[in-house]
N, C-alpha and C positions, 0 to 999 in steps of 0.2 A: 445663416445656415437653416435649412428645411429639414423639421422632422417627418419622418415618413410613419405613417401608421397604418396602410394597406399592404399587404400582399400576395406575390403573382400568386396566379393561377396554376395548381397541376393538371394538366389537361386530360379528359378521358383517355382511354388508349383505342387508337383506331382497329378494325376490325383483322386489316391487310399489314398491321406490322409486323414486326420483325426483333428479334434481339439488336440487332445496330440501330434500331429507331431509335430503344431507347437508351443510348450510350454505351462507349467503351472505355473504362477508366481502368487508369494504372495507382496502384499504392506501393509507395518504397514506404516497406516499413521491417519493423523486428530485427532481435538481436539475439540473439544465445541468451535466454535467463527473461527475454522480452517477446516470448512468440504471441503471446495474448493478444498486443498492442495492434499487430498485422490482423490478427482474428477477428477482433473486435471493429476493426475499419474496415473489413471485408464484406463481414454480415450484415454490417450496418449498411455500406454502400448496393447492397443486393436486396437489403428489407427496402430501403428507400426506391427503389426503381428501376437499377442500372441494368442493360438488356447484359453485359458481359465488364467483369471484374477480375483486373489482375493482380497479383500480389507480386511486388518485387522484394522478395526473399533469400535473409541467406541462404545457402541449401540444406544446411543442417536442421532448419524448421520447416522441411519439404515435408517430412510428414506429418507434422501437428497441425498445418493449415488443410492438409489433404484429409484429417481428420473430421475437422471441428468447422470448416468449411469448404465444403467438396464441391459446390460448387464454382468456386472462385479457382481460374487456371492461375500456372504460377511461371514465374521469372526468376529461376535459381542462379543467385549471386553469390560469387566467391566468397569464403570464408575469410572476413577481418584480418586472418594472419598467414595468408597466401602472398609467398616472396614475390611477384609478377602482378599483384593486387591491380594497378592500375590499369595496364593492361587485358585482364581478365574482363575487369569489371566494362571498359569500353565495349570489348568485343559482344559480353553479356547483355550489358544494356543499352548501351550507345543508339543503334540503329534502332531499336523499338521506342526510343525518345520521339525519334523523326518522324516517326507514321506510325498510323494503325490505332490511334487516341484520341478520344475525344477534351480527356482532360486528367491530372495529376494530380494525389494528395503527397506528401512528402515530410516522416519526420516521425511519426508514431511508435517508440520504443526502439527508436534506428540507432542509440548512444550516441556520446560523444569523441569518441575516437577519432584520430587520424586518416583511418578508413573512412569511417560515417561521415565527415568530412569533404572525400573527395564523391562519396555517393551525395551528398544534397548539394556539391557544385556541380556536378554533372546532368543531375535531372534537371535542377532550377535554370541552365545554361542551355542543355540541348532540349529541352521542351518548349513549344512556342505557345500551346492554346493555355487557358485556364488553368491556374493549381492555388493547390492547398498550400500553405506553409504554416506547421506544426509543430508540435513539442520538441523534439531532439534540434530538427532541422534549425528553429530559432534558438535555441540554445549555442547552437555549432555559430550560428552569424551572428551571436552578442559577444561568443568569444574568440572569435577569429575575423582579424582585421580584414584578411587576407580573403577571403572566403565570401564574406561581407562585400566588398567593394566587385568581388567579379558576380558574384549575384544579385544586387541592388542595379549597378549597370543602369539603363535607360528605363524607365517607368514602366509598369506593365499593367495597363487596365485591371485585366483580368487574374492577377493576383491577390488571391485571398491568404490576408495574414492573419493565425487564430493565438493569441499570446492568450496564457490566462495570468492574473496580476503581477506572478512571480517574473514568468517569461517576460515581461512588457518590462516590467524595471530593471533587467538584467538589458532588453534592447535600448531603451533610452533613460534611463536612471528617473524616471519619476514611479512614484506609487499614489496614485490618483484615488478619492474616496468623495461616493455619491453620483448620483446623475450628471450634476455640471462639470465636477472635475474629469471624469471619465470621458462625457463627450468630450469636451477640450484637447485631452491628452490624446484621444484618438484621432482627431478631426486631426491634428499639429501630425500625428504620424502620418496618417494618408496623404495630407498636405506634401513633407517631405520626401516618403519613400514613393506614392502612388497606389492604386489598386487601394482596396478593401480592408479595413479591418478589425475584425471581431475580438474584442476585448470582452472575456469571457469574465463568468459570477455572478453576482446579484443582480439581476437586470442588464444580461450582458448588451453590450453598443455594439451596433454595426456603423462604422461611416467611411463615406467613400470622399469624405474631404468636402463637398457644398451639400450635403445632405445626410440625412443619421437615422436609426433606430434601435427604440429601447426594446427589448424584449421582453413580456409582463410573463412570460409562464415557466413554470420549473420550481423547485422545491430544494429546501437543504437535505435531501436523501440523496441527491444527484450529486453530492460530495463525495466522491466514491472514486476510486482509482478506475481508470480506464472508461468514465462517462465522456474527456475531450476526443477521444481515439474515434466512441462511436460520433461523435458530430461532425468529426473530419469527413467521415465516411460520407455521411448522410450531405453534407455538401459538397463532394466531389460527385456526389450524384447527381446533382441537382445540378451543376455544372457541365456533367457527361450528358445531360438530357438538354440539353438549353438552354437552360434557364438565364438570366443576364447575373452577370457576376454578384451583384450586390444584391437581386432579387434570391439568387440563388444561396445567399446570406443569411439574408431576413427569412427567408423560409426556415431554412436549415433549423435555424435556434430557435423559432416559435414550435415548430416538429418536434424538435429534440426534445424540447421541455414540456410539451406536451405529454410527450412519451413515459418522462419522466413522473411527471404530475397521476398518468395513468398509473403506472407501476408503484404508486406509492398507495393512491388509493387501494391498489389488490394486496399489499402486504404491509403496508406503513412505512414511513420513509427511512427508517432505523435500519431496517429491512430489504433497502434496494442497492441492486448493485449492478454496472455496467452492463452486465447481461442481458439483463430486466430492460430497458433500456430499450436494444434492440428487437427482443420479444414484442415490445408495446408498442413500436414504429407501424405496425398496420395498422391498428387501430389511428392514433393519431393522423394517419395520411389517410383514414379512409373519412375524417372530421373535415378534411383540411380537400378535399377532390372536389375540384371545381371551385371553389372558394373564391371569393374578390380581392 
């Protein structure tokens, strides 16, 4: 295996572009008691780049995202306890799976319900380009056999899987500590399921199964509820924009923690919380613009 220590490039923005130059990304996320999760992957995927950002949302957080990020349009999904659920939710989101995307985050405060369920098999199934797989959504496929086996299906390059320790033990029952155990445990999942993935924490690993990277920036203030949400975000953009799956990885969590790293210097890391986070994503990306 080949550790990788370089990262792509974010490319100047041309003069003659356009909102669709730079990506159109969709996030399923939020849940009644969970609209944050959806906000926080919203902002973050619009601080990071994305020329247009959707939110697939129940409706009942229609206006707390309309709030708190106005510019992000939205995808109103039927409410968890609508008798015709399944139904609804096809009609709702089915067809915008199939076109009109550049790429998919999936999982951010989405619960674990029976509904939440049939929402992360139906994105993970009807989307073909690039996505995220995230908090709720891997939680739903370490405990549903069922749900697991029609969304693992044939390998998918361009699936990024984001566990952080807890989620990763609940998918394949190890809990891996230090650099070597981590890359191992990662490399063993890529290996099996395919596509990408970011085992989040102390130096989080990216491995896409014959190659890896450690990630040196971030700080224990990025302990903090809803910091995975923004890094979803922030690689579903880099995804929306081009970037190659695994570059668009290793970006991600060097950015993220950067961002992190800033916000702590401005307040001390006792002191940072999610928010911060995405506030700081300019600056970090404006470090990281053109970069080798």
């Amino acid at each position: 295996m080949e550790r990788v220590h370089g990262l792509p490039r974010i490319p100047a923005r041309a003069p003659d572009s356009h909102k669709g130059t730079y990506g159109r990304v969709m996030i399923v996320a939020g849940s009644p008691g969970m609209a944050g999760a959806a906000v926080l992957s919203a902002r973050a995927a619009l601080r990071a780049g994305s020329g247009l950002v959707t939110a697939a949302v129940p409706a009942s957080l229609a206006p707390v995202l309309a709030s708190a990020s106005p510019e992000a349009t939205q995808i109103l999904l039927p409410e968890l306890d609508a008798f015709d659920y399944k139904a609804r939710l096809l009609a709702a989101l089915g067809p915008r799976l199939e076109k009109g995307f550049d790429a998919l985050a999936v999982g951010p405060g989405l619960g674990t319900s029976p509904s939440a369920r049939v929402v992360v098999e139906l994105a993970l199934t009807r989307f073909s380009g690039p996505q995220v797989v995230d908090a709720d959504a891997l939680n739903i496929l370490a405990a549903s056999a069922e749900t697991w086996l029609a969304v693992a299906g044939p390998s998918r390059p361009s699936r990024v899987w984001t566990p952080h320790p807890g989620e990763f033990e609940r998918l394949t029952g190890e809990k891996p500590h230090g650099d070597a155990e981590r890359v191992s445990a990662a490399g063993r999942f890529a290996g099996r399921f395919g596509g990408i993935v970011v085992l989040k924490g102390h130096r989080t690993v990216v491995h896409e199964g014959h190659r890896y990277y450690i990630n040196e920036t971030g700080n224990p203030g990025m302990a903090t509820g809803g910091a995975g949400d923004v890094l979803s975000g922030v690689i579903v953009s880099f995804l929306g924009q081009k970037i190659a799956p695994f570059g668009a990885a290793c970006l991600g969590v060097h950015v993220h923690g950067s961002a992190g790293d800033f916000a702590a210097e401005a307040m001390g890391q006792g002191s940072v919380i999610a928010g911060d986070l995405v506030d700081h994503l300019p600056r970090a990306l404006r470090m990281h613009l053109g970069c080798a």
